[in-house]
C-alpha positions in Angstrom: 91.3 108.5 93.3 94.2 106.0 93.9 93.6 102.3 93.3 96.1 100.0 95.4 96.0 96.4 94.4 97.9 93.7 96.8 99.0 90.7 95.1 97.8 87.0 96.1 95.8 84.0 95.8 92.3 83.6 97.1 90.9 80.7 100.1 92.1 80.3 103.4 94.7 77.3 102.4 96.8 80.2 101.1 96.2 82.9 103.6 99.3 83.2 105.3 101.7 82.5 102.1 104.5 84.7 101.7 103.1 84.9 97.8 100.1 86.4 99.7 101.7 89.3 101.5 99.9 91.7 99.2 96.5 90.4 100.3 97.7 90.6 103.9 98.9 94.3 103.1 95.3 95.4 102.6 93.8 93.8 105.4 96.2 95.4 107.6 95.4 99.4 106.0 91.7 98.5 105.9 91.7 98.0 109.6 94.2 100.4 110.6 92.1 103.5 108.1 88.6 102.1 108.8 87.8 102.0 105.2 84.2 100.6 104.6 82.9 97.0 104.2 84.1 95.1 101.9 82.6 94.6 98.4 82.3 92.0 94.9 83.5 93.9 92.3 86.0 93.8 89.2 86.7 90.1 89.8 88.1 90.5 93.3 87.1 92.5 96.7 87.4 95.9 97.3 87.0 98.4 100.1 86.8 102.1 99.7 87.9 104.9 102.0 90.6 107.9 102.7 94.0 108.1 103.6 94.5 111.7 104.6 93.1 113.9 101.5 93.3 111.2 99.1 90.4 108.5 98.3 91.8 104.8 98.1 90.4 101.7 96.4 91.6 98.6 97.7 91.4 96.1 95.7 92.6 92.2 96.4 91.5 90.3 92.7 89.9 87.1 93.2 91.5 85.9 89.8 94.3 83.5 91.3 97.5 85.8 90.8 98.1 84.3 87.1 95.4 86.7 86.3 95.5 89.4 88.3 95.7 91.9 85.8 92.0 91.1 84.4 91.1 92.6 87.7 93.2 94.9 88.2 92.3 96.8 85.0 88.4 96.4 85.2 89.1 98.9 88.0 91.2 100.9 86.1 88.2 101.0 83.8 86.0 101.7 85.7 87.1 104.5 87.2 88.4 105.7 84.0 92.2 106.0 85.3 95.2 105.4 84.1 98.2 103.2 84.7 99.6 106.8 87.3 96.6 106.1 89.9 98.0 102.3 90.5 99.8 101.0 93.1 100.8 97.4 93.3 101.7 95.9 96.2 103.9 92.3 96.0 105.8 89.9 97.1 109.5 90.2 95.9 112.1 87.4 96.0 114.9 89.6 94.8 114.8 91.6 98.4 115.7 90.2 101.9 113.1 89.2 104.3 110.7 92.1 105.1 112.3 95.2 103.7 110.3 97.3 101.4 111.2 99.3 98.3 108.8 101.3 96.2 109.7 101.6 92.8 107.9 103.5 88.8 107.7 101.0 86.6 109.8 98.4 85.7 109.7 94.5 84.6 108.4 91.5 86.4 111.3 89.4 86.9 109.2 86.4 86.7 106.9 87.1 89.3 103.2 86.0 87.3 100.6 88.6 89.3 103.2 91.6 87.7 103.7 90.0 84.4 99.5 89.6 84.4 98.9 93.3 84.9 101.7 94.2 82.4 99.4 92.3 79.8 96.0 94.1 80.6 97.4 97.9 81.6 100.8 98.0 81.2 104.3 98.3 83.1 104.2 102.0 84.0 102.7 101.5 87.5 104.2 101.8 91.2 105.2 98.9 92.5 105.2 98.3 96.4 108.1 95.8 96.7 108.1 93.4 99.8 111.0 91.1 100.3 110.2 87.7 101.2 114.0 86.5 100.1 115.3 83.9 97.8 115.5 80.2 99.2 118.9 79.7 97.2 118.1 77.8 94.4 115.6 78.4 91.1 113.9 74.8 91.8 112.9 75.5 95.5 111.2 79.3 94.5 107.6 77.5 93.8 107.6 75.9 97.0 109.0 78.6 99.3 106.7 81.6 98.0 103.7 79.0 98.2 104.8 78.4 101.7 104.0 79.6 105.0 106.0 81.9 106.7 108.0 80.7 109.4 107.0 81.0 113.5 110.3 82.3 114.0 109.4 85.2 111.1 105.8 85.8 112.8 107.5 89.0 115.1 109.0 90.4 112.1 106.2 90.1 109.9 103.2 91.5 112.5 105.9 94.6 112.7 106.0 94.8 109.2 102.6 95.0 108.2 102.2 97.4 111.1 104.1 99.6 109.5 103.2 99.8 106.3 99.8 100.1 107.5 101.0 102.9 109.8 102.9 104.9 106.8 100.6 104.9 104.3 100.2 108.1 104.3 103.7 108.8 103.0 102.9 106.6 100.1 99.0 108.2 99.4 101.0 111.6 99.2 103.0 110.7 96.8 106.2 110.4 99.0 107.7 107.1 98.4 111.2 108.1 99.5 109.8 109.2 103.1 107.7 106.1 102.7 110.7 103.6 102.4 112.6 106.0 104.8 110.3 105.5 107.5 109.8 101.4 107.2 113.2 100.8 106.9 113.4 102.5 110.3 110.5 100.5 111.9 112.4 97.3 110.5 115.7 98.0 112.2 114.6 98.1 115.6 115.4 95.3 116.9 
């Protein structure tokens, strides 16, 4: 069993943040897998189903992404895994707009949802990386990653999502390289 946790904060005021592409990210392979209803549990909501061969928890904490990690690793827990069945999917300012990168391990580069989970399981878990972009300057980060995406990004993102809904399967399998092969494909249509 895999456990894939997407990053972001809970109530409709932050719905469509770019902070909250994470919980946006599950939504989308819910839908597009037919996993099963959602569910209360581990401080957050989950939804169970299959992608291919493997079995997938999807899990969007509830805890306000400060605190994301008390969440994440009651699953963990739970399910007796370790820190090798996690996925973590995020926003990341350090990439341009919509391109994704997967990556083993790592730091959090100030990002509080990653530094959260370090605290509770560790840093030895994959991280699904989704560029929202930098605004320019350290003072305007809060603001931009607790803002809205743009209309004009609206196209881009909907094609985004679809995708990594669509290859999922590259990343359930284990093959991140195909994975990131295929989105960056999907995002360069234009």
């Amino acid at each position: 069993m895999q456990i894939w946790a997407g990053l972001g904060n809970p109530g409709p005021r932050y719905a469509l943040h770019r902070h909250n592409i994470g919980f946006m990210t599950m939504d989308v392979i819910a839908d597009m897998h037919s996993f099963g209803p959602i569910q209360k549990k581990f401080s957050g909501w989950v939804q169970e189903g299959r992608i291919g061969n493997e079995k997938i928890l999807l899990l969007k904490p509830a805890t306000f992404m400060n605190e994301s990690g008390r969440s994440v690793g009651e699953a963990l827990r739970f399910y007796k895994l370790e820190t090798d069945a996690l996925t973590v999917f995020h926003d990341e300012l350090d990439l341009a707009p919509f391109k994704v990168k997967v990556k083993q391990g790592g730091g959090h580069a100030g990002h509080n949802g990653l530094r959260s989970i370090d605290q509770h399981v560790g840093p030895d878990f994959r991280r699904v990386r989704i560029g929202i972009g930098h605004p320019g300057h350290k003072d305007r980060v809060h603001g931009y990653v607790l803002g809205n995406y743009a209309k004009s990004e609206q196209d881009d993102l909907v094609q985004m999502l679809g995708g990594l809904g669509a290859e999922a399967s590259w990343l359930a399998d284990g093959n991140d390289p195909r994975f990131m092969s295929e989105m960056a494909l999907r995002m360069q249509t234009e």
